[in-house]
GUZASE-879297 format. One record per residue (C-alpha): residue in three letters; x, y, z. Coordinates in steps of 0.001 Angstrom, whole numbers. Example, Ala and Ser with C-alpha at 12.3 -4.5 7.8 and 13.67 -1.06 7.14 Angstrom:
BEGIN
 code    east   north      up
  ALA   12300   -4500    7800
  SER   13670   -1060    7140
***
This chain:
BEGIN
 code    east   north      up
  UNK   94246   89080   24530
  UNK   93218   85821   26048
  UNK   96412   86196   28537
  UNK   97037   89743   29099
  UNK   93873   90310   31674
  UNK   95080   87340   34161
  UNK   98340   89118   34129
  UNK   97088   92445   34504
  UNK   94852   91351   37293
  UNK   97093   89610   39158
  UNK   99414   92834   39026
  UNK   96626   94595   40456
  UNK   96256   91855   43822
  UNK  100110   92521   44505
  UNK   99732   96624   44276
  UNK   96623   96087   46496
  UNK   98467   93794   48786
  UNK  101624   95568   48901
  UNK   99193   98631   49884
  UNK   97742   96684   52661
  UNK  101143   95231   53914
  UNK  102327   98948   54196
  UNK   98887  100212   55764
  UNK   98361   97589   58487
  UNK  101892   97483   59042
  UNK  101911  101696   59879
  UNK   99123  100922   62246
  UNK  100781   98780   64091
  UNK  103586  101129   63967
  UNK  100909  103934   65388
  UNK   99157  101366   68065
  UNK  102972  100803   69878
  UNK  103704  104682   69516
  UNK  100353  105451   71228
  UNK  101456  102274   73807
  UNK  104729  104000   74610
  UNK  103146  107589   74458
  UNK  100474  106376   76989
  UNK  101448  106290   80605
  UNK  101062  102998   81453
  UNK  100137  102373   85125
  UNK  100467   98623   85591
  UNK  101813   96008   84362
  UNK  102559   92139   84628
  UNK  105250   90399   82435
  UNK  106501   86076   82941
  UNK  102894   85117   82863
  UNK  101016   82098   81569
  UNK   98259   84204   80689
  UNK   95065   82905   79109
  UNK   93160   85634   77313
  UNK   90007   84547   76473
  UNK   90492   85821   72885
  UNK   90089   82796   70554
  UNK   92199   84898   68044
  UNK   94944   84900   70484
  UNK   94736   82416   73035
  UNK   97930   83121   75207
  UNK  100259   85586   76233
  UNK  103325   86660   78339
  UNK  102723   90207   79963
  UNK  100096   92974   79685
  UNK  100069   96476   79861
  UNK   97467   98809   81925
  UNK   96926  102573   81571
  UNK   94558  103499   84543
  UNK   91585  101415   84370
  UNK   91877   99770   80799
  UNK   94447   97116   79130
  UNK   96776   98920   76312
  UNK   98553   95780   75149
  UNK   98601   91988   75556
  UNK  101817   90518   74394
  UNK  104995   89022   74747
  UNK  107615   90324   77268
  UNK  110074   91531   74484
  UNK  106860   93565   72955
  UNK  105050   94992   76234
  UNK  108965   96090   78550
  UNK  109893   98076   76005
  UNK  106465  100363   76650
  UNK  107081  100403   80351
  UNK  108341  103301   82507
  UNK  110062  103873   86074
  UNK  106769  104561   87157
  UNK  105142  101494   86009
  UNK  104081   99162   88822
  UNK  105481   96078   87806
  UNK  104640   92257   88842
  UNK  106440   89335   88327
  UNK  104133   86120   87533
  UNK  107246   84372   87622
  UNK  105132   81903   85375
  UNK  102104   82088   87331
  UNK   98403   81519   85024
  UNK   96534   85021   84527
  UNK   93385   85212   83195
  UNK   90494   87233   82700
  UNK   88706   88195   86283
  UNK   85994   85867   86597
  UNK   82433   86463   86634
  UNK   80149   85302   89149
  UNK   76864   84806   87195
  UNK   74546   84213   89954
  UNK   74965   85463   93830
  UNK   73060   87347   96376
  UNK   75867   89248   97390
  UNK   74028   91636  100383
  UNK   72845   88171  101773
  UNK   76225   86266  101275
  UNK   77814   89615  103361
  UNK   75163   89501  105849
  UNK   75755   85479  106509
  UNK   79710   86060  107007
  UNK   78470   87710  110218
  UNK   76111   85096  111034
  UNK   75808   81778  112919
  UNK   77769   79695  110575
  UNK   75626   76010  109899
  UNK   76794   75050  106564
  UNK   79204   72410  107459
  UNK   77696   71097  110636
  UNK   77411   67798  110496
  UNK   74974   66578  113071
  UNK   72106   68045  114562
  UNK   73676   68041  118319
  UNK   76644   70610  116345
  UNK   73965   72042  114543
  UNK   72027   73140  117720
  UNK   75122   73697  119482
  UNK   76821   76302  117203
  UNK   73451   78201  117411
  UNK   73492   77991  121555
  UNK   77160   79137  121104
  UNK   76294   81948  118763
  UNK   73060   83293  120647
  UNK   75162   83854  123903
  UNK   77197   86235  122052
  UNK   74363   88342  119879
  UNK   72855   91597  120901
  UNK   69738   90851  123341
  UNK   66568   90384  121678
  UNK   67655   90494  118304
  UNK   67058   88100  115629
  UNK   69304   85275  114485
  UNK   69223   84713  110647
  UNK   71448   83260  108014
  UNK   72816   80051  109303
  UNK   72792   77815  105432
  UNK   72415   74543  107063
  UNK   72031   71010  105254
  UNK   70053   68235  106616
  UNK   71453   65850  104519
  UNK   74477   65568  106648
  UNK   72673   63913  109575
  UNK   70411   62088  107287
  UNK   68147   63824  105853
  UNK   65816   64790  109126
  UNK   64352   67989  109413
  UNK   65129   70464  111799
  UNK   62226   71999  114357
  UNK   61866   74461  116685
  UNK   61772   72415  119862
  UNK   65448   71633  118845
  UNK   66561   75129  119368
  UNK   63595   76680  121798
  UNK   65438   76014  124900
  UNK   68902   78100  123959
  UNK   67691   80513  121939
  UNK   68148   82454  125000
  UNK   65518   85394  124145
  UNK   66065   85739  120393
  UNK   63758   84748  117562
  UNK   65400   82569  115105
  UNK   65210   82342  111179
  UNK   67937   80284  109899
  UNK   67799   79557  105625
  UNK   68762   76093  104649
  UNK   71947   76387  102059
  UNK   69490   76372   99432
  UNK   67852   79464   99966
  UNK   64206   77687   99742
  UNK   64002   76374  103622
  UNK   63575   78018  106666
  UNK   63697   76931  110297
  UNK   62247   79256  112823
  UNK   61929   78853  116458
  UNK   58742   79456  118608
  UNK   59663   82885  119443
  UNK   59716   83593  115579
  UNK   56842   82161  114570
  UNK   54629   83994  117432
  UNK   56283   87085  115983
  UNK   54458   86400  112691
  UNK   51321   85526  114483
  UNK   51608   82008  113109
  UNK   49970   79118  115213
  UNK   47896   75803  113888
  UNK   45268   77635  112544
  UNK   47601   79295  109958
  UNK   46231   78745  106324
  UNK   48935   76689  103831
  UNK   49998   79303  101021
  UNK   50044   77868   97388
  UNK   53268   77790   96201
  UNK   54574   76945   99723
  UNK   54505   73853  102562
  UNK   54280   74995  106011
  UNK   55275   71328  107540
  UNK   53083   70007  110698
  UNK   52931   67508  112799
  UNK   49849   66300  114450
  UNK   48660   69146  113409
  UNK   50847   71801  114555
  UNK   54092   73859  112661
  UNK   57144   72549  113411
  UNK   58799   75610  111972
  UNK   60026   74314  108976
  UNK   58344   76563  105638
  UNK   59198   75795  102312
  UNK   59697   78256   99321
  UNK   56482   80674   99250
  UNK   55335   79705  102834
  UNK   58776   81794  104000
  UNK   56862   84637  102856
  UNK   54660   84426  106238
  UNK   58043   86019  107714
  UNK   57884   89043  105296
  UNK   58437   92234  106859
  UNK   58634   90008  110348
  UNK   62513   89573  110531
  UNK   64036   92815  112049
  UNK   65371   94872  108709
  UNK   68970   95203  109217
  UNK   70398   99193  109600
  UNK   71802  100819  106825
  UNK   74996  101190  108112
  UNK   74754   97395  108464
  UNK   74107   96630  105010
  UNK   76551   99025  104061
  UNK   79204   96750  105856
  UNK   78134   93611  104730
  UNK   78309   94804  101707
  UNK   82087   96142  101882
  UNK   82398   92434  103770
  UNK   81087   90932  100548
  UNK   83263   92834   98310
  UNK   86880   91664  100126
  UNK   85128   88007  100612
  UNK   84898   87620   96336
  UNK   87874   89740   95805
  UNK   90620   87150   97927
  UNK   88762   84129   95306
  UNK   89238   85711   92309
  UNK   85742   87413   91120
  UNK   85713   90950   89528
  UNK   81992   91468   88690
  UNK   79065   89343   90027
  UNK   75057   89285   88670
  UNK   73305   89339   92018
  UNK   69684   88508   92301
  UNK   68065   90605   94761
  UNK   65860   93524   95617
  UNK   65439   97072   95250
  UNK   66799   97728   98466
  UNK   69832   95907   97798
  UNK   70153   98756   94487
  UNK   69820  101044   96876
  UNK   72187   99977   98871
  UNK   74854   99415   95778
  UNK   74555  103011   94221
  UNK   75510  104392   97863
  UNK   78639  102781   97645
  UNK   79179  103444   93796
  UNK   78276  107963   94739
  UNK   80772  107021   97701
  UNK   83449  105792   95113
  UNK   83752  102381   97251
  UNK   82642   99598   94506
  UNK   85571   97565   94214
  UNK   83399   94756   92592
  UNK   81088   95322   89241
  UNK   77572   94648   89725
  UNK   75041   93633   87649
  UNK   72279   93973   89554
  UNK   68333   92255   89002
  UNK   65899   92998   90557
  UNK   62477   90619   91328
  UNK   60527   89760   87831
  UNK   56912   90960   89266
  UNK   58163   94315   89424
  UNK   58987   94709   85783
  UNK   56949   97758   85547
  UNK   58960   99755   87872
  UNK   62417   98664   86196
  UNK   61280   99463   83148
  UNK   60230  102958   84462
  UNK   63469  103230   86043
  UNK   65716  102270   83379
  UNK   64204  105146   80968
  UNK   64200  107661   83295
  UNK   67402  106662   84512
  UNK   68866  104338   82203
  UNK   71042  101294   82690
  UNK   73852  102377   84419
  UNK   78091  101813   83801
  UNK   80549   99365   83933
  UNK   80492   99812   87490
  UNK   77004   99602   88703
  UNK   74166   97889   86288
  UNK   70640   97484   86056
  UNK   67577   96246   83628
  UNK   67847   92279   84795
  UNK   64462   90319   86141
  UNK   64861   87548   88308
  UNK   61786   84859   88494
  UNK   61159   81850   89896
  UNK   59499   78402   88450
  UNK   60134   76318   91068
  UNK   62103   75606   93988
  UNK   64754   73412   94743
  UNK   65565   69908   94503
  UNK   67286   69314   98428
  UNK   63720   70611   99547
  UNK   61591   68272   97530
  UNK   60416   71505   96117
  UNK   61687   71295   92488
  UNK   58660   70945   89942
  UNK   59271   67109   88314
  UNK   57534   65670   85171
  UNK   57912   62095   87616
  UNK   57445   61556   91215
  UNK   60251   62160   93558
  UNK   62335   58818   94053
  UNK   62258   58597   97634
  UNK   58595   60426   97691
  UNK   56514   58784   94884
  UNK   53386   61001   95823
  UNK   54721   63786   95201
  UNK   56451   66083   92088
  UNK   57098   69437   93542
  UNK   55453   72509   93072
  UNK   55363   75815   91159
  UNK   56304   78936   92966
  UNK   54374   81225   90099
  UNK   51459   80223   88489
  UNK   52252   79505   84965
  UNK   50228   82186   83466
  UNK   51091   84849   85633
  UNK   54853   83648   84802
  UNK   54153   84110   80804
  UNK   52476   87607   81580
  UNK   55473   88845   83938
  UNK   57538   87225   81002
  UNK   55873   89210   77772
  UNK   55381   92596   79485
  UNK   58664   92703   80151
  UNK   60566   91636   77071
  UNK   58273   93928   75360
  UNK   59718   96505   77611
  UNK   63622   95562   76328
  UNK   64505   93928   79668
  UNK   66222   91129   80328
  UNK   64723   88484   81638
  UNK   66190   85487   84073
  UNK   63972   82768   85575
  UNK   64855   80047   88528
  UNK   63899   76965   87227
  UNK   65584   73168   88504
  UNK   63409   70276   87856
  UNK   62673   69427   84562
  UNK   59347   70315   84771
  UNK   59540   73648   85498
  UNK   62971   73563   82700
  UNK   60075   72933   79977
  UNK   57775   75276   80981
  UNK   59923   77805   81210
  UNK   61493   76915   77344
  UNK   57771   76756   76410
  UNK   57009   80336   77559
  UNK   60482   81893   76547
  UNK   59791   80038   72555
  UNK   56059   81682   72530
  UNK   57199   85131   73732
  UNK   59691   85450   71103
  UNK   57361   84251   68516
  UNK   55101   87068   69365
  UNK   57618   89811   70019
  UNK   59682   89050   67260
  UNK   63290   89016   66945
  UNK   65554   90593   69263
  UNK   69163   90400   71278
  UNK   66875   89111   74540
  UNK   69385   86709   75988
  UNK   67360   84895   78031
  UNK   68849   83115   81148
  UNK   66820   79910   82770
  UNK   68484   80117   86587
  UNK   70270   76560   87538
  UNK   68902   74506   85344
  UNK   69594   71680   87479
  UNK   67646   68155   85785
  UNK   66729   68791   81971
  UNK   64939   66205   80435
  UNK   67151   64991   77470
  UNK   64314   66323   74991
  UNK   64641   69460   76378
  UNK   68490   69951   76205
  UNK   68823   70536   72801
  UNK   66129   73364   73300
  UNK   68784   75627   75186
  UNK   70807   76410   71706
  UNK   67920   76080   69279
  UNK   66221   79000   71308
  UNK   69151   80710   72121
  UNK   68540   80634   76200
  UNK   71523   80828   78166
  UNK   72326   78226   80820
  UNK   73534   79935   84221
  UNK   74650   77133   85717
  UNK   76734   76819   89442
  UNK   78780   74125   88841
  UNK   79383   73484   92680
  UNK   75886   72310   93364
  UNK   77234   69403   90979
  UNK   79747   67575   93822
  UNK   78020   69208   96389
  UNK   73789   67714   95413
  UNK   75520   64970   93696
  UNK   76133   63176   96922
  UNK   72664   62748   97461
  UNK   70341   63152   94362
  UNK   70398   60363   92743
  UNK   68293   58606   96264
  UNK   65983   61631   95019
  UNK   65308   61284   91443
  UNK   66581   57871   90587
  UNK   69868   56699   88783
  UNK   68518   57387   85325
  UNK   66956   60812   85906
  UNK   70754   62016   87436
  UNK   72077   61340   83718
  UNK   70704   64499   82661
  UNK   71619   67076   86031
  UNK   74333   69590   85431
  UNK   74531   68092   81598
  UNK   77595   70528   81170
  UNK   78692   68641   78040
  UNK   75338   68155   76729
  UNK   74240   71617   76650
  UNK   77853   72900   74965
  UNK   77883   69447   72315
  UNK   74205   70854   71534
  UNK   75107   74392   70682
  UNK   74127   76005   73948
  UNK   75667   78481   75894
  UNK   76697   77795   79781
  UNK   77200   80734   82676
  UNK   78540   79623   85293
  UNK   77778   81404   88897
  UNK   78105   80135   92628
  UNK   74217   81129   93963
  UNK   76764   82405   97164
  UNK   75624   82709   99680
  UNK   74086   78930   98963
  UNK   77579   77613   97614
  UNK   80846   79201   97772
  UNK   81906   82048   95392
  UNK   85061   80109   94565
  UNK   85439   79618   91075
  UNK   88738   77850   90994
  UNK   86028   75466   93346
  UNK   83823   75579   90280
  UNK   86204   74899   87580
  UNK   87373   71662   89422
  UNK   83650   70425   89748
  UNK   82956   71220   86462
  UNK   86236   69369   85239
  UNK   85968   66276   87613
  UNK   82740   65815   89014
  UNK   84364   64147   91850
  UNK   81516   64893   95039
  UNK   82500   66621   97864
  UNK   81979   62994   99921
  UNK   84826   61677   97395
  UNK   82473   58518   96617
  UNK   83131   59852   92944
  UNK   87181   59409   92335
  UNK   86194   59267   88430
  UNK   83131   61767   88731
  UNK   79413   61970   89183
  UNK   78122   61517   85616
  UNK   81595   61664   84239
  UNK   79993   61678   80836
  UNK   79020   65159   81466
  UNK   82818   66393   82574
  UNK   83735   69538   80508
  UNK   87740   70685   79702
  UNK   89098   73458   81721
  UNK   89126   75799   79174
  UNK   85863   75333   78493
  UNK   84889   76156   82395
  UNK   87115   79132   82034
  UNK   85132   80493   79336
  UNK   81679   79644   81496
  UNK   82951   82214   83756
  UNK   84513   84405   81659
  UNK   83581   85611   78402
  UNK   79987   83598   78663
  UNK   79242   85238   82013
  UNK   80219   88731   80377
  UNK   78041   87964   77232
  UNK   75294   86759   80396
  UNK   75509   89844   81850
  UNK   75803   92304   78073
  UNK   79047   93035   79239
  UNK   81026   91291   76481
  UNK   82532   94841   75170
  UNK   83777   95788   78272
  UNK   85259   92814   79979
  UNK   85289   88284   79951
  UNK   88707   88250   77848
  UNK   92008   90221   77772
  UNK   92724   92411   75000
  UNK   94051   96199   74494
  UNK   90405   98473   75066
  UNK   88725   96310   77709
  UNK   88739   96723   81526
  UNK   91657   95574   83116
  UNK   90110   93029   85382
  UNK   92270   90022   85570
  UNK   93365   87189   88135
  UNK   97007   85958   88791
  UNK   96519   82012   89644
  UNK   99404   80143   91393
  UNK   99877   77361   88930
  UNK   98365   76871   85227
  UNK   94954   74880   85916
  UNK   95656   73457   82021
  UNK   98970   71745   83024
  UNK   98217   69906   86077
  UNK   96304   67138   87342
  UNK   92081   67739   87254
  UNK   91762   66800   91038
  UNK   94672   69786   91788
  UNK   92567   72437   90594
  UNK   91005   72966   93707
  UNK   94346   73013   95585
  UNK   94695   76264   93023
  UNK   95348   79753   95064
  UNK   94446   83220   94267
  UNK   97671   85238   94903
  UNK   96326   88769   93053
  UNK   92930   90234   91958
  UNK   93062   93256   89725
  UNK   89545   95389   88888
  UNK   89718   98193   86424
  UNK   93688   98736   87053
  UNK   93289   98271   90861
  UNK   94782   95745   92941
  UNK   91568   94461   95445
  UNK   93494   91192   96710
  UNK   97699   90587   96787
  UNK   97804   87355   98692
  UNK  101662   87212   98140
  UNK  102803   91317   98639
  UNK  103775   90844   95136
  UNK  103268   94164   93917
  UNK  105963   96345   94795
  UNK  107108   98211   92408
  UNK  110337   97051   90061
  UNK  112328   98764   87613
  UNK  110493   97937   83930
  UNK  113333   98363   82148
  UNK  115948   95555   83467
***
């Protein structure tokens, strides 16, 4: 007796997994009979391609029916599926991966400043006032000039003011952003449009900067707001085409979807093209965090939207930004040891905005750079989750920029997602540490920190502040090296992540950012065929070549939006 029931059992585990060997092995069976029954639309074969799907990391070819993937294979298992009708690319080796995700732009804005004066890269302030002299000759009379994205640290760090630009602004007011989205310049004509003169009032939150006495039309963060409903609103038919401009900008670099933080307007301005069947680029769309009310009102009598065209995202701000001095430190400013920043939001009003909301099921995302504002904004996300109890909340903390090293491990204990923009890293990195001090730099970008500690990164651009490039943000991410190339082995090396690693950032962690992680951020049969065809495998080269990368084909929901290289003619699937 004492040896029959071993026996007998372990008859039973071979019927059982004979039984199972036959089962899964007739679905498989069923899955490639549905493949070849299926009228697949698309397809590329020779690829390097990098799924995304820790299960099954890399692949050869993959198969599209209209706007979904059917398989992801090898050659010998997807050609066999294909038809004459199939449009067919050859990688001829090239990388493909999943589309990537742009967790963080203002798209409307970043089309609008494509048809602006273009300041970003000028490099003193004679080419700075020149390029707007140039550009003011050639806009509409009387219009205003806005956009522009310039960076006084390339001449030194010396503000810009209106007398610079008063005498060509040949009839136009001017309101040019610095890159950073948290600076303004205007000229005299603008600021008489907004009724502003030395007897103006400072705004808390804000720094309207004076001399003897007088604006010198430089406003910082909440000050900007003395422009509100100033600066001529663009047309519709304007917006429409900046948006379409947008669209074909991301498309040529390689992003399928972006999270854009913006207004109501800018919704507005989305769902015409989605009724008009134009969105070529899937939107996730929040909207500011003070209005939480009316999202939440919207989303139930509306809901949340499709793959296509998303809402039921907040977007609030802490602080402002480091390059402006306006970042909320827990220690002076470096170069400015009277000073630590400021808070754009009142705390309180911040944790109210913050509850109401998350009560309400929506999901929350909140600016925050210097380290002080980082902890706050931890502080309030851990207290509203003790009082509203468990939930999938997902919380996003916007740049976090300088964490104090207490704070890091925070990120993953909490469960708070870091949407990060990895550019900022060789871009501020030529100049921050002169700003917060050589110790303080140790923990800004802390890439490797945050995933060592458990946390999980999104990675984003902020366009129109930085690029939307991510093959840009992959090599920043990988080498650190500063756009000034003072860096050759990086800027905090210790904080240098791998390449897969960034891939998944802005991949299948921007998809999970965005709740999207059923629908797209890796390749595999029953998600949205969104995918990028790379010229060269970013795993198998040199770091510093990653940014030499190229974008030769960008594919949303079965639709070729970019084809750098005419590759997509169609080819018989069956040779």
């Amino acid at each position: 007796m004492h040896n029959i029931y071993p026996l007998q059992l372990n008859g039973a585990f071979i019927s059982l997994f004979l039984f199972l060997s036959i089962f899964l092995s007739a679905c498989q069976t069923s899955v490639k009979e549905n493949s070849r029954n299926t009228s697949i639309t698309l397809a590329v074969v020779n690829a390097r391609i990098w799924t995304g799907n820790p299960s099954k990391p890399w692949a050869e070819s993959i198969a599209v029916s209209a706007d979904s993937i059917i398989m992801v294979g090898s050659d010998a298992e997807v050609k066999p599926m294909l038809s004459t009708t199939t449009q067919v690319i050859d990688a001829k080796g090239q990388m493909l991966t999943p589309g990537f995700i742009d967790s963080h732009v203002h798209f409307v804005e970043g089309g609008f400043n494509l048809a602006s004066v273009q300041l970003r890269d000028a490099r003193t302030p004679q080419e700075f006032i020149t390029r707007i002299a140039d550009f003011a000759k050639t806009a509409e009379p009387g219009t205003w000039i806005t956009g522009g994205d310039w960076d006084h640290t390339y001449w030194g760090g010396i503000l810009p003011e209106a007398a610079w630009i008063d005498s060509i602004s040949n009839g136009h007011p001017i309101w040019l952003q610095r890159l950073d989205g948290h600076m303004a310049l205007a000229n005299t004509a603008a600021m008489q449009a907004a009724k502003i003169s030395a007897a103006t009032k400072d705004i808390a939150g804000g720094n309207m900067v004076r001399k003897n006495g007088k604006p010198t039309g430089i406003f910082k963060d909440n000050a900007m707001s003395l422009f509100d409903g100033v600066v001529a609103e663009p047309s519709v038919s304007f917006k429409d085409k900046a948006l379409e401009a947008a669209m074909e900008y991301v498309a040529a670099r390689g992003v399928t979807a972006v999270h854009h933080m913006g207004s109501w307007d800018n919704i507005a301005t989305f769902k015409r093209a989605h009724q008009a069947g134009k969105l070529n680029t899937r939107i996730y769309a929040a909207v500011p965090l003070s209005s939480w009310q009316q999202l939440r009102d919207t989303v139930l009598k509306q809901g949340r939207g499709d793959e296509w065209l998303k809402i039921g995202g907040l977007k609030g701000f802490a602080d402002g930004s480091l390059g402006s001095h306006t970042a909320a430190l827990l220690e002076p400013f470096t170069d400015l040891p009277s000073d630590t920043g400021l808070l754009v939001t009142p705390p309180n009003e911040l944790y109210q905005w913050v509850s109401g909301a998350d009560k309400a099921g929506l999901h929350i995302m909140v600016h925050a750079i210097g380290d002080r504002a980082i902890r706050q904004q931890l502080d309030i996300f851990e207290k509203v989750t003790k009082e509203n109890g468990d939930r999938d909340r997902r919380f996003r903390i916007e740049h976090s920029q300088h964490i104090a090293p207490a704070d890091i491990k925070r990120y993953g204990q909490l469960q708070v997602i870091a949407s990060m923009q990895p550019y900022h890293t060789i871009d501020d990195g030529r100049w921050a540490e002169k700003l917060i001090g050589p110790e303080r730099i140790r923990t800004t970008y802390p890439f490797r920190d945050l995933l060592d500690t458990k946390a999980r990164i999104a990675f984003g651009s902020d366009w129109f502040v930085a690029p939307p490039t991510p093959l840009e943000g992959i090599y920043a991410a990988v080498t650190r090296r500063t756009l000034d190339d003072k860096n050759p082995a990086g800027w905090v090396p210790e904080q240098k992540i791998s390449v897969e690693e960034a891939l998944h950032a802005y991949t299948t962690s921007a998809a999970f950012a965005g709740y999207a992680e059923k629908q797209t951020g890796n390749l595999e049969a029953g998600k949205l065929a969104d995918f990028v065809l790379i010229d060269r495998d970013l795993t198998r080269i040199p770091p510093e070549q990653i940014r030499e990368a190229k974008i030769m084909l960008t594919v949303v929901g079965g639709k070729v939006v970019f084809d750098a290289g005419k590759i997509t003619t169609p080819a018989d699937a069956n040779e």
